[in-house]
KEMAR-223187 format. One record per residue (C-alpha): x, y, z; residue in one letter. Coordinates in steps of 0.02 Angstrom, whole numbers, padded with zeros to 5 digits, always signed. Layout:
BEGIN
XYZa;...
***
This chain:
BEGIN
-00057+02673-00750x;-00121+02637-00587x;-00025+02587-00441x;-00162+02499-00351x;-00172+02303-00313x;-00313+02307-00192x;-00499+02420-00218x;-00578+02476-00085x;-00721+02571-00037x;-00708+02755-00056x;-00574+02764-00163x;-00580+02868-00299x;-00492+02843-00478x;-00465+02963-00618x;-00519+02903-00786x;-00475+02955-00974x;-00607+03049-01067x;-00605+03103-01263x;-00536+03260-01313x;-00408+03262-01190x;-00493+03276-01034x;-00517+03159-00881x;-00673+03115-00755x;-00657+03017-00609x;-00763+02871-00523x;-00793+02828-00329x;-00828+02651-00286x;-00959+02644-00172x;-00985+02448-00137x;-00883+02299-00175x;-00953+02117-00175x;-00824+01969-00235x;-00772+02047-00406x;-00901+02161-00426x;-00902+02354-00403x;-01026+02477-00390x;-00962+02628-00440x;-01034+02801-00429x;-00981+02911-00575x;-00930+03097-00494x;-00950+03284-00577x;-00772+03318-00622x;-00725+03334-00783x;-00578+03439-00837x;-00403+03455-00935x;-00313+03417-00766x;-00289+03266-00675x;-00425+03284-00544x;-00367+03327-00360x;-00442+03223-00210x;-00499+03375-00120x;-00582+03451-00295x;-00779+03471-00261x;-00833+03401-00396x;-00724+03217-00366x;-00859+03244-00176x;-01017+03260-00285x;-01087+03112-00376x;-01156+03152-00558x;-01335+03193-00587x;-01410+03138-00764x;-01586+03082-00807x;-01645+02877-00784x;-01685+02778-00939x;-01815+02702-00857x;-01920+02838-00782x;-01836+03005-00857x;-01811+03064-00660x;-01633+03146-00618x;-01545+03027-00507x;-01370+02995-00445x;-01271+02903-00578x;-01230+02731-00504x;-01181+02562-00605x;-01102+02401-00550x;-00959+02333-00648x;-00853+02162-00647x;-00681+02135-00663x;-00513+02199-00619x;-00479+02375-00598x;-00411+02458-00779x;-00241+02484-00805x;-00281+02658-00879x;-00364+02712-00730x;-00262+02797-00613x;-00282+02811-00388x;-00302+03000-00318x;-00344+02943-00149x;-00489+02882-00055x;-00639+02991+00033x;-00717+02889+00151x;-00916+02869+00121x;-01033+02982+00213x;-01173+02926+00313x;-01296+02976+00172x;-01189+02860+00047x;-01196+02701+00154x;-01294+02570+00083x;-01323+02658-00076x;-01414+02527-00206x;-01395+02507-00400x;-01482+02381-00518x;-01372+02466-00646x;-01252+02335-00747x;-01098+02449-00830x;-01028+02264-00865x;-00847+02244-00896x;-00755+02361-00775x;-00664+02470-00902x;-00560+02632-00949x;-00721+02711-01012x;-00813+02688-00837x;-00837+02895-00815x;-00892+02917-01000x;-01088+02969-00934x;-01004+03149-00848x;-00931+03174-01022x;-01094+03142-01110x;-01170+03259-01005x;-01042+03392-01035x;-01044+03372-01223x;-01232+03359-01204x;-01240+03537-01142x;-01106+03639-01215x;-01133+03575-01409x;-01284+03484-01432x;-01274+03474-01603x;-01123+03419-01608x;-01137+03308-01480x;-01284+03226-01597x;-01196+03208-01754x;-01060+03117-01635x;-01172+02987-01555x;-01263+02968-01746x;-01097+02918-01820x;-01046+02788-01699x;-01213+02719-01721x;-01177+02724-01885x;-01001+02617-01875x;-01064+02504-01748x;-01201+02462-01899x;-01047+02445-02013x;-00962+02329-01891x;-01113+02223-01870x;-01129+02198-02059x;-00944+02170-02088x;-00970+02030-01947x;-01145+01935-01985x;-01130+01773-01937x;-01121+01645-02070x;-01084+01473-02000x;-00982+01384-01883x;-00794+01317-01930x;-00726+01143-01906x;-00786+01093-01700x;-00715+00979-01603x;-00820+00810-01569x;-00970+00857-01460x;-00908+00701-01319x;-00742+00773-01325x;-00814+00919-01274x;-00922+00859-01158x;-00781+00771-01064x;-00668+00937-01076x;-00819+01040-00991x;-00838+00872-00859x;-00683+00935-00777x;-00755+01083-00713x;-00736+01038-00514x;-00888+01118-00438x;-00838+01075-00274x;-00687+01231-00281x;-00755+01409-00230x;-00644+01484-00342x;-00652+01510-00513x;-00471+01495-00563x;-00480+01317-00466x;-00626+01257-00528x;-00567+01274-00703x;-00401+01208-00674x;-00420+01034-00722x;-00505+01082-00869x;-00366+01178-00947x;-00232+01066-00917x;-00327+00950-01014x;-00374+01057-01150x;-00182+01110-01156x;-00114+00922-01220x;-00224+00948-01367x;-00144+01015-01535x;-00176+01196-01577x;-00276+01186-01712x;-00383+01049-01593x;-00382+01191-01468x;-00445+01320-01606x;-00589+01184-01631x;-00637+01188-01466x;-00658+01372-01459x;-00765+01343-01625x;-00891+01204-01525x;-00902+01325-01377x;-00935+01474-01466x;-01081+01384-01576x;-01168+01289-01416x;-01146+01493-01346x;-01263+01558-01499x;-01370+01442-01505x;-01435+01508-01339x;-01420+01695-01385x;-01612+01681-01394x;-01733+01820-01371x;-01842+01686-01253x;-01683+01629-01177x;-01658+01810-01114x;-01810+01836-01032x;-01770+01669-00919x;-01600+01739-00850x;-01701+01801-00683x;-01678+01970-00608x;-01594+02048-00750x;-01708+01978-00891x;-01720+02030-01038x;-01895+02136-01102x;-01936+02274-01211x;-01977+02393-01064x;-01821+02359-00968x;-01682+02472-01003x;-01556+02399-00896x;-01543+02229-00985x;-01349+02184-00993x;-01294+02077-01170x;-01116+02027-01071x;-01225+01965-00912x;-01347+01875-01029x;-01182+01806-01114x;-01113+01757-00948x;-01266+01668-00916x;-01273+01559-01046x;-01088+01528-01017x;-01168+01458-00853x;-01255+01338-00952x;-01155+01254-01061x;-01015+01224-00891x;-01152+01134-00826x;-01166+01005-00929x;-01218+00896-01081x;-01392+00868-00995x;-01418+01058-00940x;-01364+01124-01102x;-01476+01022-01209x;-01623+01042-01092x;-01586+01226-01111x;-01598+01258-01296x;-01738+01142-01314x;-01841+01260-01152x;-01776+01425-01144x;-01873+01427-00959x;-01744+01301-00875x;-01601+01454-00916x;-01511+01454-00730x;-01577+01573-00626x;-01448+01732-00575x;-01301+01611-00635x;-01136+01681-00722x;-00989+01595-00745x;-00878+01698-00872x;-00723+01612-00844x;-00755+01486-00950x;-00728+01591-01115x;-00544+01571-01077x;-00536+01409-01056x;-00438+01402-01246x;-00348+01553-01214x;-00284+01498-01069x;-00235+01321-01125x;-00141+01386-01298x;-00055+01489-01176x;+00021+01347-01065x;+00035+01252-01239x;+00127+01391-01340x;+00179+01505-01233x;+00081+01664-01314x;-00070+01716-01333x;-00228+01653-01427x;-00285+01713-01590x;-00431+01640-01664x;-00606+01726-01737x;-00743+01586-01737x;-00871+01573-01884x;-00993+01586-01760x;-00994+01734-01624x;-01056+01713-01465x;-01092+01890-01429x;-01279+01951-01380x;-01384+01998-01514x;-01254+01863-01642x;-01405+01744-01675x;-01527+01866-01780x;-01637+01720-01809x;-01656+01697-01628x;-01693+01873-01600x;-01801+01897-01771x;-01943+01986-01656x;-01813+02114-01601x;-01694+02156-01712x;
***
């Protein structure tokens, strides 16, 4: 458990590996919620020390994109994993200063130094090491197949909606605020007209989980050459879209080039979550007929998949 409440630059967390080992992760830049951490070399049975030279050195592996060895850098969002757990901080060096990434590692999370143990396994048993990735591969298929998307469940009516997602107050800076409104609303609502709520959300979500739609997200657009194309940022994007608006939303699906630019706006997946939890008091449990996760729609990615 970590005892942190605030990140800052240069400090350093250890992080749980398989087969009983740990790495550790430096963060380098931090801009609102987002991180940019750079993974380091450690890897070992022990809880890493701060003065250890490998928690000073950042990993080395080889770029998707260009097959050059470079620093191993990635920007995450989110709030710092309970599972991770503060050895100190080591201030950056001159050389580190302004370090860049266009790497997205998306949700900040307990697996954040996995690419040092990839590397390790990669190099002391490659075999094994490829039977390993070939069988999650292979479950991941499974999981996919036990989880095709059939159709949507009873929704919510589409003004009721519409008038729940009007409450959004754009004129707040912060997310928790600008939702507010919104889930009090949502909250007087029965459960089960809470659970259809999720259900309209989740289907006005897929139908944007386009192939087109993901080339129009703007720096981080999807394409076949790209290797850094993030399905939770293309997810958060179209989140974006629908908490604009009726009008945006429709104009949207209709022509995938009016996506919003460089737009997120997560937060508004818990918008039922968060309202069955001021309504009953625990949390929510509900798996929609229609999943909003990337890659969901296979008819709207039928030239990739």
């Amino acid at each position: 458990m970590n005892s942190k409440r605030t990140v800052q630059v240069g400090d350093i967390f250890a992080a749980p590996l398989p087969m009983n080992k740990y790495g550790a992760v430096k963060v380098m830049d931090i801009i609102d919620r987002s991180y940019l951490l750079g993974i380091t070399n450690y890897i070992g049975e022990q809880m890493p020390a701060i003065d250890d030279q490998n928690v000073c050195q950042i990993l080395i592996t080889k770029s998707l994109l260009n097959e050059k060895e470079e620093p191993t850098f990635k920007w995450v969002d989110g709030r710092l994993p309970e599972e991770l757990i503060y050895i100190g901080n080591i201030p950056l060096s001159q050389e580190e200063l302004g370090i860049e990434s266009n790497v997205y590692g998306g949700i900040w999370s307990k697996e954040c130094a996995m690419d040092v143990y990839y590397k390790w396994r990669e190099e002391t048993d490659p075999q094994g090491f490829k039977l390993e990735m070939q069988k999650k591969i292979e479950e991941a298929d499974a999981y996919a197949g036990r989880n095709k998307i059939v159709k949507p469940k009873k929704m919510i009516d589409d003004q009721v909606f519409w008038d729940i997602i009007s409450l959004l107050d754009w004129s707040k800076e912060d997310e928790d605020e600008i939702v507010e409104a919104a889930i009090k609303e949502l909250s007087t609502f029965t459960a089960w007209k809470i659970r259809h709520f999720e259900e309209t959300l989740s289907y006005k979500l897929f139908l944007l989980d386009t192939e087109e739609h993901a080339k129009e997200i703007g720096e981080y657009s999807f394409s076949q050459q790209d290797q850094h194309f993030s399905p939770d940022l293309f997810l958060y994007a179209r989140c974006a879209v629908v908490a604009h608006g009726k009008e945006v939303f429709e104009d949207t699906v209709s022509n995938p080039s009016k996506m919003l630019k460089d737009t997120e706006f997560e937060i508004l997946l818990s918008l039922s979550s968060e309202a069955y939890y001021v309504k009953k008091g625990k949390e929510f449990d509900y798996e929609s007929g229609c999943s909003y996760e990337t890659f969901s729609n296979k008819e709207g990615w039928s030239n990739t998949l």
